[in-house]
C-alpha positions in Angstrom: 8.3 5.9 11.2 7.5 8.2 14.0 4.1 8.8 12.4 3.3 5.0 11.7 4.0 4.3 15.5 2.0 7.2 17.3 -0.9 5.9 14.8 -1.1 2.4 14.9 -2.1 0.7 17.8 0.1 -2.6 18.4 -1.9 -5.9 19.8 1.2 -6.1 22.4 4.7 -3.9 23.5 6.5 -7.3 21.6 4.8 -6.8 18.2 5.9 -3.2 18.9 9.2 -4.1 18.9 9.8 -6.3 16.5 8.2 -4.2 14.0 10.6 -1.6 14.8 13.5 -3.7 15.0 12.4 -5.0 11.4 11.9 -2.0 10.1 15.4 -0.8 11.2 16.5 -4.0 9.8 15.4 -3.1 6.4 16.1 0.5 6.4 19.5 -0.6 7.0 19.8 -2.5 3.6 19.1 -6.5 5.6 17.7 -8.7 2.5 13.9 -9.7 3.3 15.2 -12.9 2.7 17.3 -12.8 5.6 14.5 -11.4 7.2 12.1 -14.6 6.6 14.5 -16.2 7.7 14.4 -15.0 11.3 11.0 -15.0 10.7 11.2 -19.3 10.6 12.9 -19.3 13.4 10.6 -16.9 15.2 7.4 -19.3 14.1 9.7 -22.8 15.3 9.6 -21.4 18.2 6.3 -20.5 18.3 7.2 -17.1 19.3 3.8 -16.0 17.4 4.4 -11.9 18.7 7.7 -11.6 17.4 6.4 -13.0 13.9 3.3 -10.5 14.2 5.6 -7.7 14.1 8.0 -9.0 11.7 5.2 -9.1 9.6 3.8 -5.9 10.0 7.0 -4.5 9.1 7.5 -6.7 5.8 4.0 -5.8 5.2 4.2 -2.5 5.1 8.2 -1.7 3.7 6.8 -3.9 0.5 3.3 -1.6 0.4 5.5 1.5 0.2 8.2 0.2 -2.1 5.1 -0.9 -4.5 3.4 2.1 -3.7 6.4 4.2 -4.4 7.7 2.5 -7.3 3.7 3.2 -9.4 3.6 6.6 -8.4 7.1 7.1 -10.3 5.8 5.1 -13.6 2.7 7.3 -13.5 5.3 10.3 -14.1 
């Protein structure tokens, strides 16, 4: 993750951190389900940063897991 954060330049320090704290999230085993649902409550209220980086992280966790799970039929 170190990589993905020295490379990637966030719109603001609160995208930043909710992408990490999502990613940690998920790394950690947290549903994405559960994680849309913070997500809802993020966009309620209108806290439009916090859903950018919740996002991002979503994003990019289901890009690798898709990514990740070709690569292993093409074997």
């Amino acid at each position: 993750m170190q990589a993905i954060l020295r490379e990637w330049d966030f719109r603001t320090p609160v995208v930043e951190e909710f992408f990490i704290l999502t990613c940690n999230d998920i790394l950690a085993g947290l549903p994405l389900d559960e994680i849309y649902v913070s997500l809802n409550l993020f966009e309620e209220l209108e806290g439009y940063e916090e859903c950018e980086g919740i996002l991002l992280a979503c994003e990019l966790c289901t890009t690798l897991t898709v990514s990740i799970y070709l690569n292993k039929e093409d074997e």
